[in-house]
VOGU-3710 file (C-alpha; in Angstrom, 3 decimals, decimal comma):
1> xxxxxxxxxx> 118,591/98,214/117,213  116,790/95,629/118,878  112,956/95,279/118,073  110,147/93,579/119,410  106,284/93,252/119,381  105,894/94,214/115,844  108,364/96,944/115,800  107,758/98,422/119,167  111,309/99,327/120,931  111,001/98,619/124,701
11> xxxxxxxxxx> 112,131/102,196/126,311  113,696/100,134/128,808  116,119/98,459/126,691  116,581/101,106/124,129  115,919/105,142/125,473  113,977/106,620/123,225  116,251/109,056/120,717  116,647/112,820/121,618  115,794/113,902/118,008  113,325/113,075/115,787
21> xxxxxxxxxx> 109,027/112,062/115,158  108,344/108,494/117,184  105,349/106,782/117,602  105,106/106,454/121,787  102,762/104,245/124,002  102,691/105,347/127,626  101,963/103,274/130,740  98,550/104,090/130,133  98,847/101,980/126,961  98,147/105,106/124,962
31> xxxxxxxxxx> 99,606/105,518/121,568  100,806/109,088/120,556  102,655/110,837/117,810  105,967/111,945/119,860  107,918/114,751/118,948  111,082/114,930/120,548  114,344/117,782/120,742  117,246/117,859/123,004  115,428/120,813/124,412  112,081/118,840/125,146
41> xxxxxxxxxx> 109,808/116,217/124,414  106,002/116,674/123,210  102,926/114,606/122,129  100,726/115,355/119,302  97,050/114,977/119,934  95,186/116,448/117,491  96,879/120,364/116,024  97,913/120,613/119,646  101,415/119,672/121,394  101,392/118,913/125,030
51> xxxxxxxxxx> 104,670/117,769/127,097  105,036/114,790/128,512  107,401/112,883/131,123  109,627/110,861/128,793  110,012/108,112/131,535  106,051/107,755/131,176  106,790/105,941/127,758  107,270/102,053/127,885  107,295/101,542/124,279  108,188/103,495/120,952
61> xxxxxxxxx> 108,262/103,247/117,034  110,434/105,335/114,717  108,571/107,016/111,941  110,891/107,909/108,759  109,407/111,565/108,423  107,171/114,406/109,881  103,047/113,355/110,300  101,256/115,351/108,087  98,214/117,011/109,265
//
């Protein structure tokens, strides 16, 4: 797994995973909590989930387990 910028993935390089919790920044240079399935793909701002476009995501971060609230 190649990494870059201080552990930031580049999307374009390396597609972000189809399963797991990721940290995500978008082309807006936001940075979300991403939750990702096969099924679908969802950010995490605040106790809400909304869905975003995964091709919207330049950049992304593995995290090793579940945020807590």
């Amino acid at each position: 797994m190649s990494k870059e910028n201080n552990g930031w993935i580049s999307a374009k390089t390396q597609p972000v995973p189809s399963n797991g919790y990721f940290l995500a920044c978008t082309h807006k240079k936001d940075i979300k909590i991403l939750f990702r399935t096969s099924e679908y793909e969802c950010l995490v701002k605040g106790n809400s989930l909304y869905t975003v476009d995964v091709k919207d995501i330049t950049h992304w971060q593995p995290l090793p387990e579940s945020p807590k609230d």
